[in-house]
C-alpha positions as CSV (number, residue, x, y, z in Angstrom):
1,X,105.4,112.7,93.4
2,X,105.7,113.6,97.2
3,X,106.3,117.5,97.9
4,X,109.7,118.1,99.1
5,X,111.1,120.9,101.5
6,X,115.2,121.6,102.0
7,X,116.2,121.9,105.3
8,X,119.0,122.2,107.6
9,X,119.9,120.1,110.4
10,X,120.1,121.6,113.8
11,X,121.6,117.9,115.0
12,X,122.5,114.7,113.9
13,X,119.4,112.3,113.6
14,X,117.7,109.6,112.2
15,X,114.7,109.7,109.6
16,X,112.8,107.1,106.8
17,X,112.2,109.1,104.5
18,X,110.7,106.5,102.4
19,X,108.9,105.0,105.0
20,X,110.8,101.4,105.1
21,X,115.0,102.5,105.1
22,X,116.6,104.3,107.8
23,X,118.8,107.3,106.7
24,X,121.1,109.1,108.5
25,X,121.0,113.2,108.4
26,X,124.4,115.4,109.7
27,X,124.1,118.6,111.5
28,X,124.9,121.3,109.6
29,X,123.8,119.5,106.3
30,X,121.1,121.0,103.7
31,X,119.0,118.3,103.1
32,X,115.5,117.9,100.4
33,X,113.2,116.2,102.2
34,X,109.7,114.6,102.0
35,X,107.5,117.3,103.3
36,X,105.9,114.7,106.0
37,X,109.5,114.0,107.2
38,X,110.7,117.2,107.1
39,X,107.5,118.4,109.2
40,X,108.6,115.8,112.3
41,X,112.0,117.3,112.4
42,X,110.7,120.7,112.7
43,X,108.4,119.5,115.6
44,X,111.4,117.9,116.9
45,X,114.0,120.8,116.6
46,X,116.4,118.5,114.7
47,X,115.9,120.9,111.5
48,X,115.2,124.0,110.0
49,X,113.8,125.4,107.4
50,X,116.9,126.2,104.9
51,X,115.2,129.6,103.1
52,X,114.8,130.3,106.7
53,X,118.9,130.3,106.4
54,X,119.3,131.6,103.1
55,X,116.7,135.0,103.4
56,X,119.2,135.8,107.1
57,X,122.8,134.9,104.6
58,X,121.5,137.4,102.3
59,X,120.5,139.8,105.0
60,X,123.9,139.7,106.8
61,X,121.9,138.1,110.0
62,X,123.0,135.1,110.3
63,X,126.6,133.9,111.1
64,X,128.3,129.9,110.9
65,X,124.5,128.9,111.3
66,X,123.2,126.2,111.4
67,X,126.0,125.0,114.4
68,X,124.1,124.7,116.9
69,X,120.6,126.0,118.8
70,X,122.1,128.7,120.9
71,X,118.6,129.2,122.2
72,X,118.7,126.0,124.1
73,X,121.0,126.1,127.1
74,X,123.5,123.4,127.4
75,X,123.0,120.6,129.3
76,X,125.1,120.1,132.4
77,X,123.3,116.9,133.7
78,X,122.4,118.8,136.8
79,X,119.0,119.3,138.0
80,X,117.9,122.7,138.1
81,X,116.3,124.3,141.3
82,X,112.6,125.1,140.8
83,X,111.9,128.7,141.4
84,X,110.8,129.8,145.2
85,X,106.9,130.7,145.4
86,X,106.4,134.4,146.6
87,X,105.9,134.8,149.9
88,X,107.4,131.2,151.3
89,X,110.0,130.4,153.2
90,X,114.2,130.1,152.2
């Protein structure tokens, strides 16, 4: 049998966790995962660890997680202005 880790989703995505049928996973959802799938979601910041979730609950730390990654700024579809090198011209 295939280790398994519970996570949460940080957004709505797509896995196989079974290597052949596509699955659909909800933000916001605890999920137990095959630890290979649940690794690439991790890499791919679609998921979090759920003890990760559970240890902050218990702590008090953590509040309506997982909604969103307010670490990430929104996207506006702008482009953002590269920073001005020291010493050059406005």
């Amino acid at each position: 049998m295939q280790a398994t880790i519970k996570v949460v989703m940080l957004k709505d995505d797509e896995g196989y966790p079974n290597g052949h049928t596509p699955v659909k996973y909800e933000k916001g959802k605890e999920y137990d995962l095959p630890e290979s799938l649940a690794l690439s979601f991790f890499q791919t910041k679609s998921a979090d660890p759920a003890e990760a979730y559970k240890a902050a609950e218990a702590k008090g730390e953590v509040q309506n997680a997982p909604e969103g990654d307010e670490t990430q700024p929104e996207a506006t579809g702008e482009p953002k202005s590269a920073p001005k090198a020291k010493g050059g011209k406005k």
